[in-house]
C-alpha positions as CSV (number, residue, x, y, z in Angstrom):
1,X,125.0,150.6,156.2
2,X,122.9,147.6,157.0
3,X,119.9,149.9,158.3
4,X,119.5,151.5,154.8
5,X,119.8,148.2,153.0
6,X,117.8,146.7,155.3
7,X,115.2,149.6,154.9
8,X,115.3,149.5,151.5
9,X,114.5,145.3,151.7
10,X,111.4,146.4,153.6
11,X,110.5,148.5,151.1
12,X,111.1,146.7,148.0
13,X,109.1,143.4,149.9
14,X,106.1,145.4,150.2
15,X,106.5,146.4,146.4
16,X,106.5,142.6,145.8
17,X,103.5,142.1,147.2
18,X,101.2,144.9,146.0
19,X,102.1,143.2,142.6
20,X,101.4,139.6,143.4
21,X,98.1,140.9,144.3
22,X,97.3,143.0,141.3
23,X,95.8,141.5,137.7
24,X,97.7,141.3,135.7
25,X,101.0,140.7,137.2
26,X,103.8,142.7,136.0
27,X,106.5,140.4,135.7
28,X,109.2,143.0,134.5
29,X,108.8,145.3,137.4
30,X,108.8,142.1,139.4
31,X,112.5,140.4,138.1
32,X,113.4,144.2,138.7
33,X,112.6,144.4,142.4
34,X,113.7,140.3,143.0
35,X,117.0,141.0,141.0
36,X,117.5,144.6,143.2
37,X,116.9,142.5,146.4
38,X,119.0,140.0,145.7
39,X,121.9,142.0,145.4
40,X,121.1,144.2,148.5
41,X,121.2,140.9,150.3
42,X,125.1,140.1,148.7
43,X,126.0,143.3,150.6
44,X,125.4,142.1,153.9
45,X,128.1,139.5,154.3
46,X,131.0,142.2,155.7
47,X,129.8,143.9,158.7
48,X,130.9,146.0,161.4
49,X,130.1,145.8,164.9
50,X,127.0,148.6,164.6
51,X,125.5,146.8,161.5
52,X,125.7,143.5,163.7
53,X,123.7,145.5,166.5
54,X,121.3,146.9,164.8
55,X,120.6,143.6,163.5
56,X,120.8,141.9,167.2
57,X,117.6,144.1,168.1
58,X,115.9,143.8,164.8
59,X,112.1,143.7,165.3
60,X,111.7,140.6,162.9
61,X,114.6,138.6,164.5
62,X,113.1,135.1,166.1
63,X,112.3,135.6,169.7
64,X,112.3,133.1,172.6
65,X,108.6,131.8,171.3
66,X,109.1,130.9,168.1
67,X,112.3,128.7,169.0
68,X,110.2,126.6,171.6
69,X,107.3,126.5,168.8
70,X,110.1,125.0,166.3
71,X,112.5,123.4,168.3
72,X,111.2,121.9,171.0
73,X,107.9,119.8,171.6
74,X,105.1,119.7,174.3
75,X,106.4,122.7,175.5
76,X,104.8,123.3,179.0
77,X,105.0,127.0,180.5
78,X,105.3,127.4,183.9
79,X,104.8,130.6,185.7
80,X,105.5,132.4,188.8
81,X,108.2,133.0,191.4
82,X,106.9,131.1,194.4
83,X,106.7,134.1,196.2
84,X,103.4,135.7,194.8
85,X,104.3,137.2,191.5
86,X,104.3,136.2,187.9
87,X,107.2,138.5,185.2
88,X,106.2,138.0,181.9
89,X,109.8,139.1,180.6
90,X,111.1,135.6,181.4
91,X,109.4,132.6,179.7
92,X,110.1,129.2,180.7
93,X,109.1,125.6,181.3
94,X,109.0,122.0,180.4
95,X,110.0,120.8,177.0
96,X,111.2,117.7,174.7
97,X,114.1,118.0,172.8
98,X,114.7,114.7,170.6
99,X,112.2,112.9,172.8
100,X,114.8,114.2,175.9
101,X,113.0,116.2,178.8
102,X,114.6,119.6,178.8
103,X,114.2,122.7,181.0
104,X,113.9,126.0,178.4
105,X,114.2,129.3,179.6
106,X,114.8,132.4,178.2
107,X,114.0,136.3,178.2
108,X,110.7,137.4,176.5
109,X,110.1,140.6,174.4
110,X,107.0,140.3,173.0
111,X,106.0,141.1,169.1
112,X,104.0,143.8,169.3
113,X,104.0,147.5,171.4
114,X,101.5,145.7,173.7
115,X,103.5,142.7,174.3
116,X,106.4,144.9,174.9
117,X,104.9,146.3,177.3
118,X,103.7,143.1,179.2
119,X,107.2,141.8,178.8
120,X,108.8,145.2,179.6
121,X,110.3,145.0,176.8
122,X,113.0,142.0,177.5
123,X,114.1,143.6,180.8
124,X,113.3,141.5,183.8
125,X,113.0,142.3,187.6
126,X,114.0,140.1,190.3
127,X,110.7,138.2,190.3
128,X,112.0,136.9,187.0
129,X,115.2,135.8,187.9
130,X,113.3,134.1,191.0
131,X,111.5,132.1,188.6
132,X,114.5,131.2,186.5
133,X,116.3,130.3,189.3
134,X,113.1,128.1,190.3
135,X,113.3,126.1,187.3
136,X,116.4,125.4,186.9
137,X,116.5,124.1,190.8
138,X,113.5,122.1,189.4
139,X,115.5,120.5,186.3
140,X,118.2,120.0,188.5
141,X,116.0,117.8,190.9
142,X,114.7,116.1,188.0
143,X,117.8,115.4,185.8
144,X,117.0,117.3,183.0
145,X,119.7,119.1,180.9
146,X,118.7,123.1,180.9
147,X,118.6,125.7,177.3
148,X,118.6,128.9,177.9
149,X,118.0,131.9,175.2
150,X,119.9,135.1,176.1
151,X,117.9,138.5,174.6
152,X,117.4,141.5,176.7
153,X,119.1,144.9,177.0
154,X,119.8,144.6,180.5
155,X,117.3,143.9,184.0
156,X,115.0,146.5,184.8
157,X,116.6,149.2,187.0
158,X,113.5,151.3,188.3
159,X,113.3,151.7,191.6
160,X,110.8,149.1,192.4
161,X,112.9,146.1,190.9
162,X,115.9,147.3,192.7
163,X,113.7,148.0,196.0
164,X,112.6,144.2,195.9
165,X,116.0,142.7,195.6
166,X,117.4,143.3,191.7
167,X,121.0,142.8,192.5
168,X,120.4,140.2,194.9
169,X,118.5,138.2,192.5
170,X,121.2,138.5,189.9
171,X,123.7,136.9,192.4
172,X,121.8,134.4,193.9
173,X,121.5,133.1,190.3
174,X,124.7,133.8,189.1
175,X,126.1,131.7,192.7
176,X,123.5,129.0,192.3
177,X,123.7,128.4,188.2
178,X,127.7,127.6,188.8
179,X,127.2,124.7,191.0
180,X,124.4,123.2,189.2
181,X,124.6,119.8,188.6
182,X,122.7,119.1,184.5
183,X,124.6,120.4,181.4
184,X,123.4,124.2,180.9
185,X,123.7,125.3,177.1
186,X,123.3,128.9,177.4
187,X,122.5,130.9,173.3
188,X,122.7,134.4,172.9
189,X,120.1,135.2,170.3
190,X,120.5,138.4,170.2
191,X,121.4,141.4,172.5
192,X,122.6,140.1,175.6
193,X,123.5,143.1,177.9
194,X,125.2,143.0,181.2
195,X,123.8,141.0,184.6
196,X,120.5,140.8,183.2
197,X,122.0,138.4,180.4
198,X,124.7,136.4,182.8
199,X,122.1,135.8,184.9
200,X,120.7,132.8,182.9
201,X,123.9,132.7,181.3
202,X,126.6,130.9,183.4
203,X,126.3,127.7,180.9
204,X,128.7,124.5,180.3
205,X,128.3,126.1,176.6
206,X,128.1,129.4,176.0
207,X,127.2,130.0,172.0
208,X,126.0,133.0,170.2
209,X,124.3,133.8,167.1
210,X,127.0,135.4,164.6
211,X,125.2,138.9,164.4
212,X,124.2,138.5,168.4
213,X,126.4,141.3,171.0
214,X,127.6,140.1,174.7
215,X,128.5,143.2,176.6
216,X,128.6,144.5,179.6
217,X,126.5,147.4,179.1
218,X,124.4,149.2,175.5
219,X,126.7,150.7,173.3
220,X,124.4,153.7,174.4
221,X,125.0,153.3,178.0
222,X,129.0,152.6,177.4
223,X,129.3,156.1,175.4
224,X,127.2,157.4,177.9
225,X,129.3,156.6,180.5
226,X,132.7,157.5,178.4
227,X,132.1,160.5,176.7
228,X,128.6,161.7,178.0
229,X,127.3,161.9,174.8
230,X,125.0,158.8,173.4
231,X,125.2,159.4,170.0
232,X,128.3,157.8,170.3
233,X,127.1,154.7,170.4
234,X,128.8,154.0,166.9
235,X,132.6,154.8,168.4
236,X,131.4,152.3,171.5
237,X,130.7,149.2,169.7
238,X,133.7,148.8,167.8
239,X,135.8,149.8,171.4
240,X,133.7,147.2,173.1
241,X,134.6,143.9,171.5
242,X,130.9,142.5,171.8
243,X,130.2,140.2,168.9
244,X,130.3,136.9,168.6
245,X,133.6,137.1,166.8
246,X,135.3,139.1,169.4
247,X,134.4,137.4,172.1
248,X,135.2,134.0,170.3
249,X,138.8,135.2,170.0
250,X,138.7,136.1,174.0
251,X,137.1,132.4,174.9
252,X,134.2,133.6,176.8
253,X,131.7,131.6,174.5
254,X,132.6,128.6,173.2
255,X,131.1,128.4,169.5
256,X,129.4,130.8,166.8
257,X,126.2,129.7,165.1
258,X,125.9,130.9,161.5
259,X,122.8,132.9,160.0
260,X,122.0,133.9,156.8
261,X,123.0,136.2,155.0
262,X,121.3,139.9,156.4
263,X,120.4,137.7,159.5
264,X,118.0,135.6,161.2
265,X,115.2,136.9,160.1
266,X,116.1,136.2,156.3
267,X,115.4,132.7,156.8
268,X,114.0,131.6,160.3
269,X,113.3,128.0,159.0
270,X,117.1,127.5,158.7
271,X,117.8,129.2,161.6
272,X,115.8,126.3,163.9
273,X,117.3,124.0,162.1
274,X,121.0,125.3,162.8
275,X,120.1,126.0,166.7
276,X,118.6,122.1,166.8
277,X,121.9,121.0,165.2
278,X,124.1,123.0,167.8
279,X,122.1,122.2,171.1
280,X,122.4,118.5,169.9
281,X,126.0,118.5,169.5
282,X,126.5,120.6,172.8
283,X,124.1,118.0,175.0
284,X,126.3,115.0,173.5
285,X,129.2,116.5,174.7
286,X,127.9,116.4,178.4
287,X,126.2,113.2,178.2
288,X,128.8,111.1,179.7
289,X,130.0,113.6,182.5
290,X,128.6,113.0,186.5
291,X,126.8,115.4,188.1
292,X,130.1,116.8,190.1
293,X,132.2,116.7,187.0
294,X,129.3,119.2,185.4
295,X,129.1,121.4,188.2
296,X,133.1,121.4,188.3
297,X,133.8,122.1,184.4
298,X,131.3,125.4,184.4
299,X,133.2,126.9,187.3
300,X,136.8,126.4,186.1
301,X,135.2,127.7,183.0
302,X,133.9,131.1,184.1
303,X,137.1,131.1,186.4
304,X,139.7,130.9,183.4
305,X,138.4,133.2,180.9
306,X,140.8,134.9,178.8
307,X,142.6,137.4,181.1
308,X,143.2,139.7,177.8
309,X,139.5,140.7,177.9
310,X,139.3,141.0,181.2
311,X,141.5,144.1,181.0
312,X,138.7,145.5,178.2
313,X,135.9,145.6,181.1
């Protein structure tokens, strides 16, 4: 449902603005379209779990970029793995957050097909992970609390990445993230797909966006997998309990933020309002806990999550 609406949105906003830029105006084909969108907006509000993925991967839907450019300040990028090589898919550096040093990292996708290429499309290999890992080790040093902003379909499994120590790197981070010793506020912004995504993601706080997915695999992938037939996908997301609601109900994150109605993309501006709101009340929550006590509430966390969906995976 929410692709044709959505489609038909696209359309009807391009209609808007051939007429905005024709003389005269025509302002009764304009309360027409404005009126027609409105109400295709009012439809979004009940979705299932394959309107709230098609809406996770939406092209429009803020990316790690535009949350540092309107969230954070004297953002600082800093590249490279230590070990000779630089993966664009993961973006990360120095930052203020209400005049706080902050580590931010999360995975990059790019805006364009040549940016998707550069940031292989949101899949990173271990060199990426390295330079996560590098950070964070960094922010830990340092003292200063660490954001990260889950988006990617899953590491990159070609042969090279996994020839150079894929599944290595996921551990190491996954090991070294549960004993860290700052608050880690981990946001799934919108597809967050198996190690790739837990691999920045073992957080104090673990929050997602209300039409994000958390899974262990693509919807693709999981039919593929179940029934050997992808087109599928549909039946798979509603067997795999991955959005935000789901996995509230299951405690593995720990809080939803809203978006607007038809998603993030609607209205970005209240969207970095809403994520500055929720890392705020997250950080204050951490403020007063030791460096041991940190370390020690993130394990117990990832060590009780709800049994119930761990019989779904």
């Amino acid at each position: 449902m929410i692709k044709e609406i959505d489609t038909r949105i696209n359309e009807i906003d391009d209609e808007i603005e051939k007429i905005v830029n024709t003389e005269p105006v025509d302002e009764v084909r304009m309360y027409i379209l404005k009126k027609e969108r409105h109400d295709l907006v009012k439809m979004c509000k009940d979705l299932n779990a394959h309107d709230k993925v098609y809406l996770a991967r939406h092209k429009k839907r803020p990316k790690i970029s535009d949350y540092i450019e309107n969230v954070f300040d004297d953002f600082f990028e800093q590249q490279g793995d230590a070990l000779g090589k630089e993966d664009s898919s993961i973006l990360g550096g120095i930052a203020r957050f209400d005049d706080m040093p902050v580590t931010v990292i999360g995975h990059r996708k790019g805006n364009n097909l040549n940016e998707n290429l550069k940031c292989n499309f949101g899949m990173p290999g271990p060199e990426g992970y390295r330079k996560a890992l590098r950070l964070m080790k960094q922010a830990e040093k340092f003292g200063r609390p660490i954001i990260t902003f889950i988006d990617t379909p899953g590491a990159y499994p070609g042969l090279e990445a996994e020839t150079n120590g894929q599944g290595s790197a996921i551990a190491v981070n996954l090991a070294k993230m549960s004993a860290l010793k700052v608050p880690v506020i981990a946001i799934v912004t919108g597809e967050g797909s198996s190690g790739g995504a837990l691999a920045i993601g073992v957080a104090n706080s673990v929050l997602m966006f209300e039409n994000a997915i958390y899974s262990i695999l693509s919807p693709e992938g999981y039919a593929t997998i179940l029934w050997k037939d992808s087109s599928r996908s549909d039946e798979a997301c509603d067997m795999m309990k991955l959005t935000a609601q789901d996995l509230y109900n299951f405690h593995v994150i720990d809080d939803i933020i809203p978006e607007p109605i038809g998603g993030a993309h609607m209205n970005p501006k209240a969207v970095y309002k809403t994520v500055a709101k929720y890392i705020r009340k997250e950080l204050q929550k951490y403020e007063k806990m030791d460096a041991d006590a940190l370390a020690k509430h993130r394990y117990k966390k990832f060590r009780n999550i709800d049994s119930d969906y761990m019989k779904l995976i």
